[in-house]
PDB file of N, CA, C and O in Angstrom:
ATOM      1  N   UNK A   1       0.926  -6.499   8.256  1.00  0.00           N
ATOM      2  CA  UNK A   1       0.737  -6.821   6.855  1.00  0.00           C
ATOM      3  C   UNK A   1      -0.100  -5.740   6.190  1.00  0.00           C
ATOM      4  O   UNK A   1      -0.835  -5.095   6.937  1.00  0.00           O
ATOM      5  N   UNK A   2      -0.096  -5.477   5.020  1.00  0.00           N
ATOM      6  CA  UNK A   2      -0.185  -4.487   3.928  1.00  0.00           C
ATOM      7  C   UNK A   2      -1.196  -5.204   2.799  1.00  0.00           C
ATOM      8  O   UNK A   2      -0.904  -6.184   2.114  1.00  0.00           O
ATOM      9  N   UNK A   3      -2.470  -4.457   2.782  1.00  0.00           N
ATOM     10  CA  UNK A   3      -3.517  -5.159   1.093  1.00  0.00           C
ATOM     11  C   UNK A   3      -2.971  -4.330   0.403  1.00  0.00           C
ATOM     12  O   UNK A   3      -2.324  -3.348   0.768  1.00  0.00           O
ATOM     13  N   UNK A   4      -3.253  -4.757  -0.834  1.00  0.00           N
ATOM     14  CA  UNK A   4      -3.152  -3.572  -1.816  1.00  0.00           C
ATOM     15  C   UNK A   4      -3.991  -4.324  -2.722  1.00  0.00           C
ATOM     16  O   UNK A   4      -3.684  -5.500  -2.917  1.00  0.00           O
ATOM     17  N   UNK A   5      -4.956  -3.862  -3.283  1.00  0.00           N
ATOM     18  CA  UNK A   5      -6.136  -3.945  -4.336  1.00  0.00           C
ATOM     19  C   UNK A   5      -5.760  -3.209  -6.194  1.00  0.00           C
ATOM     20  O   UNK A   5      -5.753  -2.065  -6.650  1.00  0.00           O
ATOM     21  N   UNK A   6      -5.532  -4.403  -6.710  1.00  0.00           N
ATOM     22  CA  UNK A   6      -4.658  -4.186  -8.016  1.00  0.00           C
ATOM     23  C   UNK A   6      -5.736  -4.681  -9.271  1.00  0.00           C
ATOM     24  O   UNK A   6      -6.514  -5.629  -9.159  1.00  0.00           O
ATOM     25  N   UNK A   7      -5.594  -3.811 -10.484  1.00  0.00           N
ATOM     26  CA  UNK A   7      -6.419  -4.640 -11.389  1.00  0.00           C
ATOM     27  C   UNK A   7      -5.017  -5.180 -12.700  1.00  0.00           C
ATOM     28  O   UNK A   7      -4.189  -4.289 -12.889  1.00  0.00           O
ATOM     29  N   UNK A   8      -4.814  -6.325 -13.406  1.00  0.00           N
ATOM     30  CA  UNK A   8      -3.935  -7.023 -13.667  1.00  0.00           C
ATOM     31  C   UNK A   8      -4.433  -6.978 -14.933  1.00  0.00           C
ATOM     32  O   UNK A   8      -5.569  -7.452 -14.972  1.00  0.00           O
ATOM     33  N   UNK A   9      -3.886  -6.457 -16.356  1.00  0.00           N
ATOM     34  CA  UNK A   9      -4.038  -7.127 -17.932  1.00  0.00           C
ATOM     35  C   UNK A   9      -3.100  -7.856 -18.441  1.00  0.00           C
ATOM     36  O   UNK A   9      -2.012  -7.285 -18.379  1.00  0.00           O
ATOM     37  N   UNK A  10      -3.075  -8.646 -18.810  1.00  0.00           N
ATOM     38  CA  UNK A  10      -2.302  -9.530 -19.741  1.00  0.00           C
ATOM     39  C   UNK A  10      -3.127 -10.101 -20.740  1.00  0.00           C
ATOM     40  O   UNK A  10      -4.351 -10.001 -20.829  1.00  0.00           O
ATOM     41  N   UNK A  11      -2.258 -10.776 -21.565  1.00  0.00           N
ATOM     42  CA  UNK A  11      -2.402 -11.417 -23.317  1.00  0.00           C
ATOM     43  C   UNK A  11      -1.244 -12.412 -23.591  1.00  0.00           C
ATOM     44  O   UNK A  11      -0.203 -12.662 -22.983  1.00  0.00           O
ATOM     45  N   UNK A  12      -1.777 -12.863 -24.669  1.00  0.00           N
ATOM     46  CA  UNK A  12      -0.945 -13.952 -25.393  1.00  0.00           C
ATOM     47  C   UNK A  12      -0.411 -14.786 -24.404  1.00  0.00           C
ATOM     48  O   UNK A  12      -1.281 -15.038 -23.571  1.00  0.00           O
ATOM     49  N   UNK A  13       1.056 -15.515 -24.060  1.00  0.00           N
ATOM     50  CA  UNK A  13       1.606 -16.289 -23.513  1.00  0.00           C
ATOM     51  C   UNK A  13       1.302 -15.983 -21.962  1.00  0.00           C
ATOM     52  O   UNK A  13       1.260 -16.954 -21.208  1.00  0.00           O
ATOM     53  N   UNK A  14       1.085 -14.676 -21.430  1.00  0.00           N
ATOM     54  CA  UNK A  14       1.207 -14.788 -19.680  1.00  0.00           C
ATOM     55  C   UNK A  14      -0.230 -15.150 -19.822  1.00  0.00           C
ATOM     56  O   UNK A  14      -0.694 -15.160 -18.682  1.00  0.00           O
ATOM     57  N   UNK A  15      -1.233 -15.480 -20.770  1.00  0.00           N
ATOM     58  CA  UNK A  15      -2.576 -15.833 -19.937  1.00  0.00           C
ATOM     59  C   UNK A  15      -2.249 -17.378 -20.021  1.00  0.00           C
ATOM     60  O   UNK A  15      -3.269 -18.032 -19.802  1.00  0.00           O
ATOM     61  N   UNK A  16      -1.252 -18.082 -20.246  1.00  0.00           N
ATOM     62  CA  UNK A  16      -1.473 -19.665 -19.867  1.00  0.00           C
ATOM     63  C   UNK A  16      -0.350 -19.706 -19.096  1.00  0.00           C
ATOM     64  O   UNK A  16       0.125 -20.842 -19.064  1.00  0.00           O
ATOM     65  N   UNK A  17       0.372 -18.743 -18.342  1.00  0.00           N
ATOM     66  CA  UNK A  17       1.113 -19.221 -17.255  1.00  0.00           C
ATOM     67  C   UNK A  17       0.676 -19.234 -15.296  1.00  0.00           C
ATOM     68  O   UNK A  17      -0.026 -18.323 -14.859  1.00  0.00           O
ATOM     69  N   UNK A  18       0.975 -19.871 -14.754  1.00  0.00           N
ATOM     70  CA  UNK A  18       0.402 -19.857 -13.448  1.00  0.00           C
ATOM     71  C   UNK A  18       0.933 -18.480 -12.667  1.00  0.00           C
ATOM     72  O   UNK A  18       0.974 -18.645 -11.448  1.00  0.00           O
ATOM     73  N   UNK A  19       1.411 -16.958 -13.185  1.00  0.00           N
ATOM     74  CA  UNK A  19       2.074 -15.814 -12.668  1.00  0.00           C
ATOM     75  C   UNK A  19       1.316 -15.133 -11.741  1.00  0.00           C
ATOM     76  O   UNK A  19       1.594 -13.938 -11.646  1.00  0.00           O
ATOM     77  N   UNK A  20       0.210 -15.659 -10.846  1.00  0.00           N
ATOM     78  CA  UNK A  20      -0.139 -15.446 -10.120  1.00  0.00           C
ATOM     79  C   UNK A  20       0.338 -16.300  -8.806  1.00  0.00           C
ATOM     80  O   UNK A  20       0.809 -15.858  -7.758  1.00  0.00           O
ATOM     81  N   UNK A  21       0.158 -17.224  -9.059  1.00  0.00           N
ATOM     82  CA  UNK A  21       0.882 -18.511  -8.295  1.00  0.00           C
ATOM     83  C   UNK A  21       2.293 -18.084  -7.969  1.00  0.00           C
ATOM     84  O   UNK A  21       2.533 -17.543  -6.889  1.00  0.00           O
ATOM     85  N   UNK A  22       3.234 -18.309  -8.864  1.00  0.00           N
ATOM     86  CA  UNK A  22       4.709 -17.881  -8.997  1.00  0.00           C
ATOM     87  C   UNK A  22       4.933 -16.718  -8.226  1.00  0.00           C
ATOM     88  O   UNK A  22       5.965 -16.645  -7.558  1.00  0.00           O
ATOM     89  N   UNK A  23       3.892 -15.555  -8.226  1.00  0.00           N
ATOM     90  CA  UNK A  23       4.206 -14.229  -7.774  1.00  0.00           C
ATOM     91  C   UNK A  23       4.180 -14.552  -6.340  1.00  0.00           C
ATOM     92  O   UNK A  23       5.119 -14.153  -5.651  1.00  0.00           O
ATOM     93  N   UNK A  24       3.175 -15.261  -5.773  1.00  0.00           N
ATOM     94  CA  UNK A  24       2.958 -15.877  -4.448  1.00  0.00           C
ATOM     95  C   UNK A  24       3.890 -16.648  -3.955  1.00  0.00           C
ATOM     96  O   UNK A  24       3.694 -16.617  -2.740  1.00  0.00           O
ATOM     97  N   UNK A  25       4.735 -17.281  -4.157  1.00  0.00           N
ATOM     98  CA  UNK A  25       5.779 -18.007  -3.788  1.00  0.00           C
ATOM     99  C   UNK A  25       7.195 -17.460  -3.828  1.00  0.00           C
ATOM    100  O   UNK A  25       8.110 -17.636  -3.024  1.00  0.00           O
ATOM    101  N   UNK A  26       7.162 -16.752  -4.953  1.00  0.00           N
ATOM    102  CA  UNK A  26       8.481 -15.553  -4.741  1.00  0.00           C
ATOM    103  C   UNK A  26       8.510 -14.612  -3.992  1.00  0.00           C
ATOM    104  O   UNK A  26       9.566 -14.340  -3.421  1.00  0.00           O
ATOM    105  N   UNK A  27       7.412 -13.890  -3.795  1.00  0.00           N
ATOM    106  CA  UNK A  27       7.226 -12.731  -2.819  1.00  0.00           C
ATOM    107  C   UNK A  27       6.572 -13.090  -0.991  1.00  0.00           C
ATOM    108  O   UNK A  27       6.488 -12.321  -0.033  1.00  0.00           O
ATOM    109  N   UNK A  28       6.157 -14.795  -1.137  1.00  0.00           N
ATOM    110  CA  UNK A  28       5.698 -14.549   0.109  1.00  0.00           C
ATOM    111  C   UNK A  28       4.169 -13.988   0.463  1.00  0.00           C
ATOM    112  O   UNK A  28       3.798 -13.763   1.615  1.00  0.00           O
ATOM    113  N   UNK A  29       3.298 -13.789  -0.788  1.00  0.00           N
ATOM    114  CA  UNK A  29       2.577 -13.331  -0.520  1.00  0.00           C
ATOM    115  C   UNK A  29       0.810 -13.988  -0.870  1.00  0.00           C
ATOM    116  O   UNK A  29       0.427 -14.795  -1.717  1.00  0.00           O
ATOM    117  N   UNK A  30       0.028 -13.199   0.228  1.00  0.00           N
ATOM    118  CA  UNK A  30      -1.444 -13.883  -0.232  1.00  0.00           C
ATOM    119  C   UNK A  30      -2.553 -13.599  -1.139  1.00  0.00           C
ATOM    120  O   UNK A  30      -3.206 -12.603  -0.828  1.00  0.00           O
ATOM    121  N   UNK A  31      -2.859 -14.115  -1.995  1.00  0.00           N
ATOM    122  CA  UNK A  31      -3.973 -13.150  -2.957  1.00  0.00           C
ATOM    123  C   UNK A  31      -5.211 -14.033  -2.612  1.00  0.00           C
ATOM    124  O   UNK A  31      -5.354 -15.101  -2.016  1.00  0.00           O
ATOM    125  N   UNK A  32      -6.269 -12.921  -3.388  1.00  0.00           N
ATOM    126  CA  UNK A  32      -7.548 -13.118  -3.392  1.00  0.00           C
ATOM    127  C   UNK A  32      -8.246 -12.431  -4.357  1.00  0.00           C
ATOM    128  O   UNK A  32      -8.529 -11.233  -4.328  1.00  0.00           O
ATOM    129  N   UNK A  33      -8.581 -13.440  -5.435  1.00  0.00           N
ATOM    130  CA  UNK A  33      -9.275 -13.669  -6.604  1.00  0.00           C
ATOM    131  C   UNK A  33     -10.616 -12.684  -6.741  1.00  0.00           C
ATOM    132  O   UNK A  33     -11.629 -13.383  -6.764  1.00  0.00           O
ATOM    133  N   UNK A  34     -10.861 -11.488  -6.822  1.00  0.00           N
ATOM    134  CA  UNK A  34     -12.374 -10.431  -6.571  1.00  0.00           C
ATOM    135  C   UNK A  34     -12.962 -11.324  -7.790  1.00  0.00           C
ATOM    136  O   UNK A  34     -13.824 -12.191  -7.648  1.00  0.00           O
ATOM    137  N   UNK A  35     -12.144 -10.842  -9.409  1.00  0.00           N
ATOM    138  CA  UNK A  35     -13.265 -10.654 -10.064  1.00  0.00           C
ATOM    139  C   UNK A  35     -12.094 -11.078 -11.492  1.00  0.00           C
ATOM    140  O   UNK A  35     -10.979 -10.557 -11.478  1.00  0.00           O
ATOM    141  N   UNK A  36     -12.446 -11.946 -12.540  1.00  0.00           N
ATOM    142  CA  UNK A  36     -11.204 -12.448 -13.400  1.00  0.00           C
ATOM    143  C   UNK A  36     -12.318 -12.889 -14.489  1.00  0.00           C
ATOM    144  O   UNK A  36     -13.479 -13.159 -14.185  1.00  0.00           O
ATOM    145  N   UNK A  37     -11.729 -12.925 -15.963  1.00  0.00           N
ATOM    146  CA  UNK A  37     -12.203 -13.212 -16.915  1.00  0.00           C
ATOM    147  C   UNK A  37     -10.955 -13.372 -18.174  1.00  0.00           C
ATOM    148  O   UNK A  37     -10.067 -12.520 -18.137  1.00  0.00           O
ATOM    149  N   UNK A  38     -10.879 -14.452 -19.283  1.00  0.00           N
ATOM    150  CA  UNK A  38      -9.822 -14.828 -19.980  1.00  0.00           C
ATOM    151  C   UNK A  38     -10.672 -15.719 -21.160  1.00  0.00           C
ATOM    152  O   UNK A  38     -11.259 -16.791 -21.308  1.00  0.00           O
ATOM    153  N   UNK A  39     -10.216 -14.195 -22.054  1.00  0.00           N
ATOM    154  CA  UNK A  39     -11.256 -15.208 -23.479  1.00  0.00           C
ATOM    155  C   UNK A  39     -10.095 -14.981 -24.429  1.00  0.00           C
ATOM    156  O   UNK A  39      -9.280 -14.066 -24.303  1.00  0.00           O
ATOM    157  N   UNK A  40     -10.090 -15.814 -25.309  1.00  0.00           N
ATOM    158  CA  UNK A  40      -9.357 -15.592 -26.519  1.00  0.00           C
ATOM    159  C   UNK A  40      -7.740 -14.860 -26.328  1.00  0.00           C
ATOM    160  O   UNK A  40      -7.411 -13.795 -26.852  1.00  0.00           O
ATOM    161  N   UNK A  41      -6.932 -15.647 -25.525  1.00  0.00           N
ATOM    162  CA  UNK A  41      -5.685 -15.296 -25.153  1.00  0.00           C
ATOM    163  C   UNK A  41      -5.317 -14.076 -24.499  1.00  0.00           C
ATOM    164  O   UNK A  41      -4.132 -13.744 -24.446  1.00  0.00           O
ATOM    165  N   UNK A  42      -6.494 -13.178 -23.850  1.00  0.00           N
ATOM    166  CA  UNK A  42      -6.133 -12.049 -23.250  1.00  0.00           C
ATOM    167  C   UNK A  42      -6.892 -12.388 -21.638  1.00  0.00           C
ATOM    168  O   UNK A  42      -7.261 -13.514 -21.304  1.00  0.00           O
ATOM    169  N   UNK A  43      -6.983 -11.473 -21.001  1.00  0.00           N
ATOM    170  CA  UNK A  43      -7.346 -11.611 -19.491  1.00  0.00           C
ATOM    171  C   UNK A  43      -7.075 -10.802 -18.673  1.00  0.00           C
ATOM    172  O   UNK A  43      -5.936 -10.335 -18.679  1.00  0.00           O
ATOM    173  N   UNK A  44      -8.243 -10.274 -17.484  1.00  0.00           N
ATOM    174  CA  UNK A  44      -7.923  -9.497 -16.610  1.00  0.00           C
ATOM    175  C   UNK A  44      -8.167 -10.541 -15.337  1.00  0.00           C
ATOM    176  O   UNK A  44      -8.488 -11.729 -15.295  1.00  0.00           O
ATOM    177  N   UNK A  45      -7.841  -9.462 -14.232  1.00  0.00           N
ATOM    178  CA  UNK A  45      -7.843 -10.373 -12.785  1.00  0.00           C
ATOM    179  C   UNK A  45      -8.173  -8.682 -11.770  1.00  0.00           C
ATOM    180  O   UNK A  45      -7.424  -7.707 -11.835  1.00  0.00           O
ATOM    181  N   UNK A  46      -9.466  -8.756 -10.912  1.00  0.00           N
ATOM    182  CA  UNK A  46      -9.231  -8.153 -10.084  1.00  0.00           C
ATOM    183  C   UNK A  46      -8.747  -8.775  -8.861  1.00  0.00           C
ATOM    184  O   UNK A  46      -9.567  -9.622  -8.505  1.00  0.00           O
ATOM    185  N   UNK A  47      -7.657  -8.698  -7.997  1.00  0.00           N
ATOM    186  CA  UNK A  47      -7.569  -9.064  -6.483  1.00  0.00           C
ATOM    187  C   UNK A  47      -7.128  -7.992  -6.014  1.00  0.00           C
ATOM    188  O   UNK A  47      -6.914  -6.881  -6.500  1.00  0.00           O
ATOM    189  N   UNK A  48      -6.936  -8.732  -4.360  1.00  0.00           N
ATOM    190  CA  UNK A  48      -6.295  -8.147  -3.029  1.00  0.00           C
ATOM    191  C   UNK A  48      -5.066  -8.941  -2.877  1.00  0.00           C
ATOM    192  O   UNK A  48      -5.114 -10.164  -2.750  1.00  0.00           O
ATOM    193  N   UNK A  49      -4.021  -8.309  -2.886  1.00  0.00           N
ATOM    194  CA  UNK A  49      -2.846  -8.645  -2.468  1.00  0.00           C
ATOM    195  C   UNK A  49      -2.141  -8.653  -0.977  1.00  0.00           C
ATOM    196  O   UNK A  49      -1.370  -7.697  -0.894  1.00  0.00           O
ATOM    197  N   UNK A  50      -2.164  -9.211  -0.133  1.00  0.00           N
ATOM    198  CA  UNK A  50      -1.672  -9.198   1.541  1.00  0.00           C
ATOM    199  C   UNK A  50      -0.341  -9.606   1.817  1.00  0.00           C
ATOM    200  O   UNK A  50      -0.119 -10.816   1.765  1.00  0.00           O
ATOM    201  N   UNK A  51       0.940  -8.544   2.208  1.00  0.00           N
ATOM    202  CA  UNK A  51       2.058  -9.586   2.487  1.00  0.00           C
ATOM    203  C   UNK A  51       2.840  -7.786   3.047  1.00  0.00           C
ATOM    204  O   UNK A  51       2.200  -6.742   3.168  1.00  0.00           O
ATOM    205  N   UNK A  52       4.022  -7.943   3.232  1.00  0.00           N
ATOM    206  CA  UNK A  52       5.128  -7.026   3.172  1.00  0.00           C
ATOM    207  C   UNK A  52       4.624  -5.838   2.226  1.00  0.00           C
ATOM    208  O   UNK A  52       4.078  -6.028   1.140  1.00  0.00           O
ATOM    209  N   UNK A  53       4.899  -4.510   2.825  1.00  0.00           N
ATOM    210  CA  UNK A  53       5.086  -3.683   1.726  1.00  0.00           C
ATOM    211  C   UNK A  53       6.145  -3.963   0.956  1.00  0.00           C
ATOM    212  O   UNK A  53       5.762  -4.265  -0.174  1.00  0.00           O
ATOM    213  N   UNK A  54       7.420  -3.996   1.082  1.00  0.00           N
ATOM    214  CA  UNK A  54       8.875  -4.388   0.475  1.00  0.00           C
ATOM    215  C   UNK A  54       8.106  -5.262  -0.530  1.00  0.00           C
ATOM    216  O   UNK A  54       7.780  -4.769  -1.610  1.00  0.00           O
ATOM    217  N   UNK A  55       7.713  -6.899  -0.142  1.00  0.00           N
ATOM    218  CA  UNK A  55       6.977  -7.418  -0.651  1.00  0.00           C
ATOM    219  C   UNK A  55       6.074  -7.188  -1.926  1.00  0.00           C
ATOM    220  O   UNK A  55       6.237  -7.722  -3.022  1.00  0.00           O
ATOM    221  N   UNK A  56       4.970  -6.180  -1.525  1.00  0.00           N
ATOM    222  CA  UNK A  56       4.305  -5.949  -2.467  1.00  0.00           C
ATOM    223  C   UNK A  56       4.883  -4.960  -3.422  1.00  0.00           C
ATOM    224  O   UNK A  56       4.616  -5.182  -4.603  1.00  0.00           O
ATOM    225  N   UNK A  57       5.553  -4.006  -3.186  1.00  0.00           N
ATOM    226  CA  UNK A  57       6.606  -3.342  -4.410  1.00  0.00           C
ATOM    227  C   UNK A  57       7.003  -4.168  -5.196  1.00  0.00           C
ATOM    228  O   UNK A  57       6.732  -4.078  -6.393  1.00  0.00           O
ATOM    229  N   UNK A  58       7.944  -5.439  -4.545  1.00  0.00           N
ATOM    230  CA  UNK A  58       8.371  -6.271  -5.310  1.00  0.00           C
ATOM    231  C   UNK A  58       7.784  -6.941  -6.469  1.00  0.00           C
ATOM    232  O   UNK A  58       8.166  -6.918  -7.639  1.00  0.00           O
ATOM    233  N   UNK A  59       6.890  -7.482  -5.994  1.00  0.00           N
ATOM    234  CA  UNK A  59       5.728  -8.107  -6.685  1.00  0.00           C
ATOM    235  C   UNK A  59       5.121  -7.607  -7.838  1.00  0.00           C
ATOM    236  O   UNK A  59       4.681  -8.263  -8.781  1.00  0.00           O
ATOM    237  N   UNK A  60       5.131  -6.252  -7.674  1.00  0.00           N
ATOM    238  CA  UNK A  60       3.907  -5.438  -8.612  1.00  0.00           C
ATOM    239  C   UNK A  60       5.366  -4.920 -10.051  1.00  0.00           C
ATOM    240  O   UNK A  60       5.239  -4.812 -11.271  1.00  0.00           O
ATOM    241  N   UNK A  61       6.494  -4.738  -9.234  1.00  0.00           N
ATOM    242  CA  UNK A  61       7.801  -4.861 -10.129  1.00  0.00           C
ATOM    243  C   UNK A  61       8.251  -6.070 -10.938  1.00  0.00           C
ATOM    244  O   UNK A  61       8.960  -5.942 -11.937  1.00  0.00           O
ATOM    245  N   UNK A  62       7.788  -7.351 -10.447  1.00  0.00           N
ATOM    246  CA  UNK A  62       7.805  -8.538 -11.584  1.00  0.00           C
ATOM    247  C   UNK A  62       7.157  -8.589 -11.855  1.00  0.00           C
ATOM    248  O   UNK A  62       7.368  -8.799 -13.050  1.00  0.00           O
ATOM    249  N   UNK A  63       5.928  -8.563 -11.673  1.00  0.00           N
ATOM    250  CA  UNK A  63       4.662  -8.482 -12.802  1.00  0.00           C
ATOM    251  C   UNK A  63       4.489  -7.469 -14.093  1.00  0.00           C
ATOM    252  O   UNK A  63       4.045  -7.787 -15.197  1.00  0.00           O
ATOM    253  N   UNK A  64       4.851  -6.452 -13.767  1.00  0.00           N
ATOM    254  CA  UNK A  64       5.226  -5.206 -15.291  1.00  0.00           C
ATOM    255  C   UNK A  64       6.124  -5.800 -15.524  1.00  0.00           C
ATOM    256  O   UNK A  64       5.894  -6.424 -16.560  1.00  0.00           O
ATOM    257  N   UNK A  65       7.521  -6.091 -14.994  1.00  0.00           N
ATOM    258  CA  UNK A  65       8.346  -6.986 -15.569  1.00  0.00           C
ATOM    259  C   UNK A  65       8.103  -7.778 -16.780  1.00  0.00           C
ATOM    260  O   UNK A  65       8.529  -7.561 -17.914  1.00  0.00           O
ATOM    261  N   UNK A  66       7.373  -8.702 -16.375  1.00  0.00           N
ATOM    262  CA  UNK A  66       6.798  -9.828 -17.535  1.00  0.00           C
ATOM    263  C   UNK A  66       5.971  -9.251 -18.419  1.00  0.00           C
ATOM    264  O   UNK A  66       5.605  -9.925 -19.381  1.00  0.00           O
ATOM    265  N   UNK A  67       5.630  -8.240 -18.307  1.00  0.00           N
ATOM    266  CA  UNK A  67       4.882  -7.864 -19.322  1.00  0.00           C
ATOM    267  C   UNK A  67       3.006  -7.362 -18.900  1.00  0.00           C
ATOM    268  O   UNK A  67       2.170  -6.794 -19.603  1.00  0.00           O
ATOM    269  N   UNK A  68       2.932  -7.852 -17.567  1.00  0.00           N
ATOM    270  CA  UNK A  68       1.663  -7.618 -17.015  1.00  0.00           C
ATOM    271  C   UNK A  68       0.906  -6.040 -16.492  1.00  0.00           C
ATOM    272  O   UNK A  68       1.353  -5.493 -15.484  1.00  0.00           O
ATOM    273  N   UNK A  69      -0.140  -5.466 -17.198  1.00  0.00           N
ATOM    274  CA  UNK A  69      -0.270  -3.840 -16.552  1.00  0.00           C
ATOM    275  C   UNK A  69      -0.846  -4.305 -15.420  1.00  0.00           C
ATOM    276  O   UNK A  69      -1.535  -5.313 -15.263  1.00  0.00           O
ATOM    277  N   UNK A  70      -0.504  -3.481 -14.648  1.00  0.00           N
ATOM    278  CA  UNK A  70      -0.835  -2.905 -13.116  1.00  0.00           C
ATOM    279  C   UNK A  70      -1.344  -2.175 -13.333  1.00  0.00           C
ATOM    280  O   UNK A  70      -1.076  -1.426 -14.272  1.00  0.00           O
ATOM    281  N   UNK A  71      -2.654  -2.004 -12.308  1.00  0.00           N
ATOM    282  CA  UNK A  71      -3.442  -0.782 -12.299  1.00  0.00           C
ATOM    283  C   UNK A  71      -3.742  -0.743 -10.878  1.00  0.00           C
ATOM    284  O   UNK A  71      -4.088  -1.836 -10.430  1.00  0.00           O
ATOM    285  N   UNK A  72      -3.702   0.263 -10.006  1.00  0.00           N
ATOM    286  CA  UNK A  72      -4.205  -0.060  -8.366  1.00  0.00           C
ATOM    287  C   UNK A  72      -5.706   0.492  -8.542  1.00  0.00           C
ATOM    288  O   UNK A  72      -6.029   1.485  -9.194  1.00  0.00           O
ATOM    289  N   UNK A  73      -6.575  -0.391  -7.801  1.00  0.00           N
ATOM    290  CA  UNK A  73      -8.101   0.127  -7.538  1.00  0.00           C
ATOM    291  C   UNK A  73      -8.377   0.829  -6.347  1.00  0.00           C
ATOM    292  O   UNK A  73      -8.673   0.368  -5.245  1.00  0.00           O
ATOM    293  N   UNK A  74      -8.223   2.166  -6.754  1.00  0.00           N
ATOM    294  CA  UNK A  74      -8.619   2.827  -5.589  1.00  0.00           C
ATOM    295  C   UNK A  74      -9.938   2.707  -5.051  1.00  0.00           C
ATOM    296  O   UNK A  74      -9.793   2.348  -3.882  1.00  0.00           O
ATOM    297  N   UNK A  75     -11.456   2.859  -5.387  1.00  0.00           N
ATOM    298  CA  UNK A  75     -12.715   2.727  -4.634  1.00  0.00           C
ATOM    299  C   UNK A  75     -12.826   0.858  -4.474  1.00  0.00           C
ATOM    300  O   UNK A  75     -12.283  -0.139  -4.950  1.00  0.00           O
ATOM    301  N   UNK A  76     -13.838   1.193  -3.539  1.00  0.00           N
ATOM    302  CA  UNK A  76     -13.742  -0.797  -2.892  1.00  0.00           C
ATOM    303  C   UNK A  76     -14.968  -1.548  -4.130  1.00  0.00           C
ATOM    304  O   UNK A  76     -16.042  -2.081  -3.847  1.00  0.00           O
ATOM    305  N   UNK A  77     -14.439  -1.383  -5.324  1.00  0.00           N
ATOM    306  CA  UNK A  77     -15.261  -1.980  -6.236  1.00  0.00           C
ATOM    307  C   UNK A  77     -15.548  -3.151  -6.072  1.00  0.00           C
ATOM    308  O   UNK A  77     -16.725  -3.469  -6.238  1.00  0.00           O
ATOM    309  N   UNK A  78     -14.720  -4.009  -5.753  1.00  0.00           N
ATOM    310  CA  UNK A  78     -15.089  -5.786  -5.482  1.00  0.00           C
ATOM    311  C   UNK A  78     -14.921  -6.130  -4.296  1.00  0.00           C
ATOM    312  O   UNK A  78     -14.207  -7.066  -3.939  1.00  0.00           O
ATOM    313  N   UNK A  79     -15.841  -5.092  -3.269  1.00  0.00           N
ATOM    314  CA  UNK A  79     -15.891  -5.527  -2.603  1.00  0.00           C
ATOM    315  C   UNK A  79     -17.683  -6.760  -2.369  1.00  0.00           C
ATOM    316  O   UNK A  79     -18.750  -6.717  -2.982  1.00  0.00           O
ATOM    317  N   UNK A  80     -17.292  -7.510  -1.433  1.00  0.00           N
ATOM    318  CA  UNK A  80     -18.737  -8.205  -1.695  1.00  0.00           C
ATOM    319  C   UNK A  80     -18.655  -9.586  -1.749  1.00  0.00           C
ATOM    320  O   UNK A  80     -19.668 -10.258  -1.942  1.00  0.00           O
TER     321      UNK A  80
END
């Protein structure tokens, strides 16, 4: 299995959908919540993502999909 450490923006409608959840059940895969904040219809999310590489391509491809930026965190900022 494969982490990959992602930082996530969204707004408007994807901050009241469960697309973290969903992403986990379509792809098979495990997350873990670092560091998240959601005021006034916008929102970020730092996690760790664990599953398939195939997998995590996938994943990070429906999420821009919907409209969500991807950003990968390269230094171990949340870690802790």
């Amino acid at each position: 299995m494969s982490r990959r450490r992602v930082h996530l923006t969204f707004q408007g409608q994807l901050a009241d959908e469960p697309a973290l959840w969903n992403m986990s059940q379509e792809f098979g895969l495990v997350f873990n919540i670092r560091q998240a904040d959601l005021e006034g219809g916008f929102g970020w999310v730092m996690l760790e993502l664990e599953g398939g590489d195939d997998q995590l391509e996938a994943a990070v491809r429906w999420l821009e999909g919907r409209g969500v930026i991807v950003a990968p965190i390269e230094q171990d900022i949340v870690a802790g």
